[in-house]
NUMINU-471857 format. One record per residue (C-alpha): residue in three letters; x, y, z. Coordinates in steps of 0.5 Angstrom, whole numbers, plus 500, padded with zeros to 3 digits. Example, Ala and Ser with C-alpha at 12.3 -4.5 7.8 and 13.67 -1.06 7.14 Angstrom:
BEGIN
REC residuo   x   y   z
REC     Ala 525 491 516
REC     Ser 527 498 514
//
This chain:
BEGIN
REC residuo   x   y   z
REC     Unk 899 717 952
REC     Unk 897 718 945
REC     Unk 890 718 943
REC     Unk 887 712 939
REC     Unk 884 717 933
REC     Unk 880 710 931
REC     Unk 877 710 938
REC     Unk 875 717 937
REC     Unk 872 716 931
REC     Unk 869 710 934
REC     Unk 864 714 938
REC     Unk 861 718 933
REC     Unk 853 715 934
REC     Unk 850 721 930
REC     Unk 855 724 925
REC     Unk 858 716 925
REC     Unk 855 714 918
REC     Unk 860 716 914
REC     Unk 863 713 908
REC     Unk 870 709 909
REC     Unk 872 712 904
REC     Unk 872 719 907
REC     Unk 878 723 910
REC     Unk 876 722 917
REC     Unk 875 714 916
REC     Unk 882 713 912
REC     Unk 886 717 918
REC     Unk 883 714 923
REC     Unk 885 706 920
REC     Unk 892 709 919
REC     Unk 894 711 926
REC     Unk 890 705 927
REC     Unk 895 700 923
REC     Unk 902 705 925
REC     Unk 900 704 932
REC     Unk 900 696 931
REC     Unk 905 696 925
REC     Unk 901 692 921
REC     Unk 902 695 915
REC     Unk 909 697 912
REC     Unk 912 705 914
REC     Unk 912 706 906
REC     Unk 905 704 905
REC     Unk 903 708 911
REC     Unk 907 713 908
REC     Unk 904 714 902
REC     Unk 897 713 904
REC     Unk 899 718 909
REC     Unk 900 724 903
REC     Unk 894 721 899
REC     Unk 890 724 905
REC     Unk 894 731 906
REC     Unk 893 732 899
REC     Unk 885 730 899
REC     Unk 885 734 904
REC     Unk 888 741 901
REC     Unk 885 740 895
REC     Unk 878 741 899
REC     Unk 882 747 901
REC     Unk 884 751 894
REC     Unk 877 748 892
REC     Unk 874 753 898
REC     Unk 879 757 900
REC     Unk 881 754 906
REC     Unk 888 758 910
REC     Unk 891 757 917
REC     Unk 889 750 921
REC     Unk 887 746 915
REC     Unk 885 740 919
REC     Unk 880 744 923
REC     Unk 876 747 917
REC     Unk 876 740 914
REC     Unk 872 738 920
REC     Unk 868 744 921
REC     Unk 866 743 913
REC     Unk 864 736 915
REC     Unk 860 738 920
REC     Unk 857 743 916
REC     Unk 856 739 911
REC     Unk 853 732 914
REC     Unk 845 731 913
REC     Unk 842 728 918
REC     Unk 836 726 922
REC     Unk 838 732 927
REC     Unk 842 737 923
REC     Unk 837 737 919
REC     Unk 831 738 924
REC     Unk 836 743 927
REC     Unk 836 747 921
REC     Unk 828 746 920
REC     Unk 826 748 928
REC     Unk 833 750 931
REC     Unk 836 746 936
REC     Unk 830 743 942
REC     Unk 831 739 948
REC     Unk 830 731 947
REC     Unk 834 725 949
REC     Unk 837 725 942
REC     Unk 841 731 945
REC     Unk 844 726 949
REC     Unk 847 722 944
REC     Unk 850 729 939
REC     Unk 854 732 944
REC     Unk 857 726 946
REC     Unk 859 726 938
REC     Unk 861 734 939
REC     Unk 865 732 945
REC     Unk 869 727 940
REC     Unk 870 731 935
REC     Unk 872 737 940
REC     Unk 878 732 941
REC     Unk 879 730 934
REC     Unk 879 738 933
REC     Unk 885 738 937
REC     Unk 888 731 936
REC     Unk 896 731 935
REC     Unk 899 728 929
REC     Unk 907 729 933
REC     Unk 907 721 935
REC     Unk 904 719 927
REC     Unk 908 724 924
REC     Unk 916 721 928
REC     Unk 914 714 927
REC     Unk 913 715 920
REC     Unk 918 720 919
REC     Unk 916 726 915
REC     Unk 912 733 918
REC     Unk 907 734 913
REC     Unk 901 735 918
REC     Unk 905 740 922
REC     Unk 904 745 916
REC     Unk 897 743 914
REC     Unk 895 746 922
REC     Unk 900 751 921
REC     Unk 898 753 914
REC     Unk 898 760 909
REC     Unk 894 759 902
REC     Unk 897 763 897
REC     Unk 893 768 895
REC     Unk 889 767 888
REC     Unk 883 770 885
REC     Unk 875 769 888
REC     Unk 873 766 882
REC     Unk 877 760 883
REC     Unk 873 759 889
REC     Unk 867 760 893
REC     Unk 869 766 897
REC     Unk 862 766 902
REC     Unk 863 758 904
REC     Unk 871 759 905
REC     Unk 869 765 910
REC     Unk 863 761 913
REC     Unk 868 754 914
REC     Unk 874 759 917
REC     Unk 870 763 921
REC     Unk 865 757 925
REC     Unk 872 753 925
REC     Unk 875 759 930
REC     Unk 869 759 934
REC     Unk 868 751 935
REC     Unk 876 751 936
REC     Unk 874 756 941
REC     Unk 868 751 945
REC     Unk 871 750 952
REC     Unk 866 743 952
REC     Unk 862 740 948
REC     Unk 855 744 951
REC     Unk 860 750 948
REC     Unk 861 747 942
REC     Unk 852 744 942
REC     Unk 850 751 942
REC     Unk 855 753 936
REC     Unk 854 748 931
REC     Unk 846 748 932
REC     Unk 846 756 932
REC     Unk 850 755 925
REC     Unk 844 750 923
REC     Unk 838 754 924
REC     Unk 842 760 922
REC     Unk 844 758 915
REC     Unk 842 751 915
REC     Unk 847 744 912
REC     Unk 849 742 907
REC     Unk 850 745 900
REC     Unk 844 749 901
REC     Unk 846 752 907
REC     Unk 853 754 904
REC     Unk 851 755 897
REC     Unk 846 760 893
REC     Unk 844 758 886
REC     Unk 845 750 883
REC     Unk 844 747 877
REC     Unk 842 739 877
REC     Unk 844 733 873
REC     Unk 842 725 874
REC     Unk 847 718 874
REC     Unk 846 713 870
REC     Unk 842 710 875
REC     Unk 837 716 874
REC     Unk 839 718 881
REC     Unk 839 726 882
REC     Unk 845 731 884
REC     Unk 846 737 885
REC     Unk 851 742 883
REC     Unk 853 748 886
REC     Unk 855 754 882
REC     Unk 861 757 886
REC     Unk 862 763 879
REC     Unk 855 766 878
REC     Unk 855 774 877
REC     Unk 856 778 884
REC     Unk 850 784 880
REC     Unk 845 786 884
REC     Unk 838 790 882
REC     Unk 841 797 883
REC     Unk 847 795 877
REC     Unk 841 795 872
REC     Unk 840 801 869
REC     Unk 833 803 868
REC     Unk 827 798 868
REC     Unk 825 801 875
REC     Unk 816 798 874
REC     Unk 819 792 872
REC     Unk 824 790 878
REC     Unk 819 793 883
REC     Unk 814 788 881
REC     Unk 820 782 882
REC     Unk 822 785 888
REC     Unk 814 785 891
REC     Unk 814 779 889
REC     Unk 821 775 891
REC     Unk 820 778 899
REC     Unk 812 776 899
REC     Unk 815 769 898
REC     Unk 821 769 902
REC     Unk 817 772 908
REC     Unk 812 767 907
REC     Unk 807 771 904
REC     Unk 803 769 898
REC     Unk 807 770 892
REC     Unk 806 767 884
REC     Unk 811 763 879
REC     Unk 814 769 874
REC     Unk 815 769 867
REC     Unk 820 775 864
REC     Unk 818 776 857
REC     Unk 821 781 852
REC     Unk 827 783 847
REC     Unk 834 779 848
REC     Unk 839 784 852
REC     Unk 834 788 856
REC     Unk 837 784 863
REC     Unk 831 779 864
REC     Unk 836 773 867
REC     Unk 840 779 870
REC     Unk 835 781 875
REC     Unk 833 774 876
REC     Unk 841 773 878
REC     Unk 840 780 882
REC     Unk 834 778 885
REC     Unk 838 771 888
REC     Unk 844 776 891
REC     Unk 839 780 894
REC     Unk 835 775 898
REC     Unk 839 770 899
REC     Unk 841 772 906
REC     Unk 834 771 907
REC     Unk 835 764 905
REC     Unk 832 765 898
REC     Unk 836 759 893
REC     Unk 836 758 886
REC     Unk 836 752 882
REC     Unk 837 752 874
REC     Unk 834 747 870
REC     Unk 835 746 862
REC     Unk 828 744 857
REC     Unk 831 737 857
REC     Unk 831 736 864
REC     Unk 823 738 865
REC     Unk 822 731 867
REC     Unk 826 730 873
REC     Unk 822 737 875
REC     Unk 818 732 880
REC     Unk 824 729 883
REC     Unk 828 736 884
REC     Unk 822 738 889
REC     Unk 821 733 892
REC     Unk 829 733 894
REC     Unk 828 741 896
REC     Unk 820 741 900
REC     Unk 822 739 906
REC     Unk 829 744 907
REC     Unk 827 751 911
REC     Unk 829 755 905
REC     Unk 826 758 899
REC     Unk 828 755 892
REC     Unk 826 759 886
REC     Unk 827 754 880
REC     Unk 829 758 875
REC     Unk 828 757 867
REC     Unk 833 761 862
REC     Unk 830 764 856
REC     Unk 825 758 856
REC     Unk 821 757 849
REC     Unk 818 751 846
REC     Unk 817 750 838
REC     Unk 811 746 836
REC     Unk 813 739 836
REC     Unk 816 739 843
REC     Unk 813 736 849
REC     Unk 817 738 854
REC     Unk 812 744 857
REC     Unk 806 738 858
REC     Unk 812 736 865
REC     Unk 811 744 866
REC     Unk 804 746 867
REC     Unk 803 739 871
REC     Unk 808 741 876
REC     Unk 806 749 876
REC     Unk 799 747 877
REC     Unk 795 741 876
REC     Unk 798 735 878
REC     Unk 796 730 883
REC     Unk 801 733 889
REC     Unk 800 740 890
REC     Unk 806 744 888
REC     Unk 810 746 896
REC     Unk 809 753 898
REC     Unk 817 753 899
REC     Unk 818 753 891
REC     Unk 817 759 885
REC     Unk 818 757 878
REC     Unk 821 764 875
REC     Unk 823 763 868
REC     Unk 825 768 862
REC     Unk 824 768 854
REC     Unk 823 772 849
REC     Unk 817 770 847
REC     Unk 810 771 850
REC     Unk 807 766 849
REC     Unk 813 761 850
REC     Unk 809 756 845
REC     Unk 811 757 837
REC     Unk 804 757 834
REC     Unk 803 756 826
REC     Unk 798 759 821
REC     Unk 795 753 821
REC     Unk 793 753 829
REC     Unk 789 761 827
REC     Unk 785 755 823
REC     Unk 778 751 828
REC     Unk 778 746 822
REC     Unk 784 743 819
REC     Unk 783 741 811
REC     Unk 780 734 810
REC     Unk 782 733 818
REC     Unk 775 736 821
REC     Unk 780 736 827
REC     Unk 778 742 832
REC     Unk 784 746 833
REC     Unk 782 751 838
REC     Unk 784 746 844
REC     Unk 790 745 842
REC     Unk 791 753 842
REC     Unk 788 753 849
REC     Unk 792 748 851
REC     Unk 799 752 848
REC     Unk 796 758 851
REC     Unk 794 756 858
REC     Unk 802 755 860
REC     Unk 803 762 860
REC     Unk 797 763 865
REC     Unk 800 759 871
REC     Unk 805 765 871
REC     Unk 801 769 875
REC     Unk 806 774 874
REC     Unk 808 777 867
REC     Unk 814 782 867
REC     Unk 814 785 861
REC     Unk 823 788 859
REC     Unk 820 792 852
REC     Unk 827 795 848
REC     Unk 829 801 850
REC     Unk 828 807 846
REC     Unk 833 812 843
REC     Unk 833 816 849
REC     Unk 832 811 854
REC     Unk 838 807 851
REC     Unk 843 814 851
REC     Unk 841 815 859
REC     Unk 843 808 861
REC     Unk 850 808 857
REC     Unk 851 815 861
REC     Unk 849 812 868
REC     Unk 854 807 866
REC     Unk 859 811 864
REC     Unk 860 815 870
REC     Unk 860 809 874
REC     Unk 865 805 870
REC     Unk 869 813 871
REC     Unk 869 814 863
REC     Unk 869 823 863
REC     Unk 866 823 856
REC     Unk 862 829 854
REC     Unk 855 827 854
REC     Unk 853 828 846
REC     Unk 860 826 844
REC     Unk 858 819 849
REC     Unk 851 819 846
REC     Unk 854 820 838
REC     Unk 859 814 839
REC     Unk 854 810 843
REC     Unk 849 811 837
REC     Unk 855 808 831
REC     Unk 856 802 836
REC     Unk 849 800 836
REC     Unk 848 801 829
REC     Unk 853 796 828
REC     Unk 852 791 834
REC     Unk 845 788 834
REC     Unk 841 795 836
REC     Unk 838 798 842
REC     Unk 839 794 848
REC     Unk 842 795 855
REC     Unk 846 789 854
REC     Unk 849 792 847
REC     Unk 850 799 851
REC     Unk 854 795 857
REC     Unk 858 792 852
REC     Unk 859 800 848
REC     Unk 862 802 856
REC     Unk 866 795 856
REC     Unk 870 798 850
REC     Unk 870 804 852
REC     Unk 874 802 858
REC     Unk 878 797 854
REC     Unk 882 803 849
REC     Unk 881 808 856
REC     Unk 887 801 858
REC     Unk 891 801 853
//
């Protein structure tokens, strides 16, 4: 007897709230209409291959291989944020009547898991669904997608395919939950944010950001101890400080912010990055992350206001001072190339401006005072001669370059000279060049 995937999906109670738009739904009202003839076999035909491509589309976007239905509804349990799969991320799974209800949904889904598309695909004539459950991606660049959410999806899909019942299947899904959480933030590392023309949040995930860890950034040794003591009291839940890293462009400030993600993330330590003109949804970003059981650092690149701009005022409110209180699940860790941040002119030096009889000192004050709500200042100098020259040697052996040390150091000393000074950012780009003629 053929399963009425329509009856399945019918059971949902807990996961039942899903968009009748969605994969799931548009499959179940297709099996519906082709058991019960009411639409023609072209249309269920075509509505059919519609949904096959959706589904791998998903797969080239994650990197899905073998059963491509099963990933796509262990992606949908993943990703499904509810009352309980975010409790279950927040405490783990505890017993309650509302158990009860889930793994009912799990004994649905287990059957969902191993529906069989023979019946379907016979009456319509084709055999798209037997190659999505037997399926094997052409291989393609990382890049292209997220490698740790393709082997989170595939790897929790093999296990649930494996439950012998649906208290099997509890245990795995639950355990995944309090392990690495649901949705995009359990899955993801760094996001950027944007907001719909109804002023509603979203956030990106950023699936390409540099795989660079501390130890790939040569030198710098004080400074990247200060950020790493810093960045593992607050991931272990200890007292930590918001961080500003200040100094000479290409010294490797936003490099050890990207490192310092790789690095604790396993820990659940999250990065969101937010642009000056984006200051003012601050309030809704945190709102949207103070519940979640993981660290956010909200990250501010090359952060730097000119006199006229006003954006800081949202900054200093939501870092300190504002009506509610910043949560202890949140960091604001920001770089520049200014220490002060904020341009100050001559006239601001002046306590009285000419013929105004306006005091001045409070608006200094106030430009000031942005810098102090970081309570620590990590300061990346340019380095000297000879610390440049050790780091273009440290990333020469590790790039395979056999270069005499002093023929090295001469020609890293042209290169410099002629591509914007001394910096770590200027002696990567000289081994980079290295390596290109060394190809040709």
């Amino acid at each position: 007897m053929v399963k009425r995937m329509d009856h399945i999906i019918s059971k949902l109670l807990v996961y039942g709230d899903m968009p009748q738009e969605s994969i799931l739904m548009q499959m179940g009202d297709i099996c519906k209409n082709a058991r019960e003839h009411s639409q023609s076999k072209d249309e269920l035909v075509t509505r059919c291959f519609h949904q096959v491509k959706r589904i791998l589309e998903i797969s080239t976007d994650y990197g899905f291989d073998r059963d491509l239905w099963q990933c796509y509804l262990t992606y949908l349990l993943m990703t499904d944020e509810n009352p309980f799969t975010l409790t279950s991320e927040k405490m783990g799974a505890k017993d309650g009547s509302v158990n009860a209800f889930v793994k009912n949904d799990y004994k649905a889904f287990m059957e969902l898991f191993h529906y069989s598309f023979d019946w379907l695909e016979k009456e319509l004539g084709i055999d798209c669904f037997g190659i999505i459950t037997n399926y094997k991606a052409i291989g393609k660049p990382e890049l292209m997608y997220n490698k740790n959410v393709s082997e989170k999806v595939q790897s929790l899909s093999v296990e649930l395919d494996a439950a012998k019942d649906e208290n099997e299947f509890f245990d795995i899904i639950t355990k995944f939950y309090k392990d690495f959480g649901v949705g995009m933030f359990g899955l993801n590392k760094a996001f950027r944010i944007s907001t719909t023309n109804d002023n509603e949040l979203v956030f990106h995930a950023i699936n390409n950001m540099d795989k660079v860890m501390l130890d790939d950034l040569v030198g710098y040794e004080i400074q990247k101890k200060k950020l790493v003591d810093n960045t593992k009291a607050f991931v272990e839940g200890r007292k930590a400080n918001n961080c500003l890293l200040f100094g000479d462009s290409g010294t490797g400030k936003s490099t050890s912010i990207k490192a310092i993600v790789n690095e604790f993330y396993p820990q659940g330590l999250r990065m969101i990055e937010i642009y000056k003109h984006q200051f003012k949804d601050l309030s809704s970003v945190i709102a949207h992350i103070k519940n979640r059981n993981y660290k956010f650092i909200i990250y501010m690149d090359d952060l730097s206001f000119e006199e006229f701009e006003i954006e800081y005022k949202f900054l200093k409110a939501v870092i300190e001072g504002g009506v509610e209180t910043k949560p202890d699940n949140v960091l604001i860790y920001a770089t520049s190339n200014r220490r002060h941040l904020i341009k100050e002119t001559w006239k601001d030096r002046d306590d009285m401006e000419t013929g105004a009889g306006i005091h001045r000192s409070d608006t200094i004050e106030e430009k000031l005072s942005l810098v102090n709500r970081f309570g620590v200042t990590i300061n990346y100098s340019k380095p000297s001669q000879k610390e440049y020259f050790h780091i273009v040697v440290e990333l020469a052996k590790r790039a395979g370059i056999n270069m005499d040390e002093k023929e090295l150091a001469a020609e890293a000393n042209k290169w410099e000279l002629s591509h914007g000074g001394i910096s770590g950012r200027t002696a990567q780009q000289f081994i980079t060049y290295l390596q290109g003629i060394e190809t040709e």
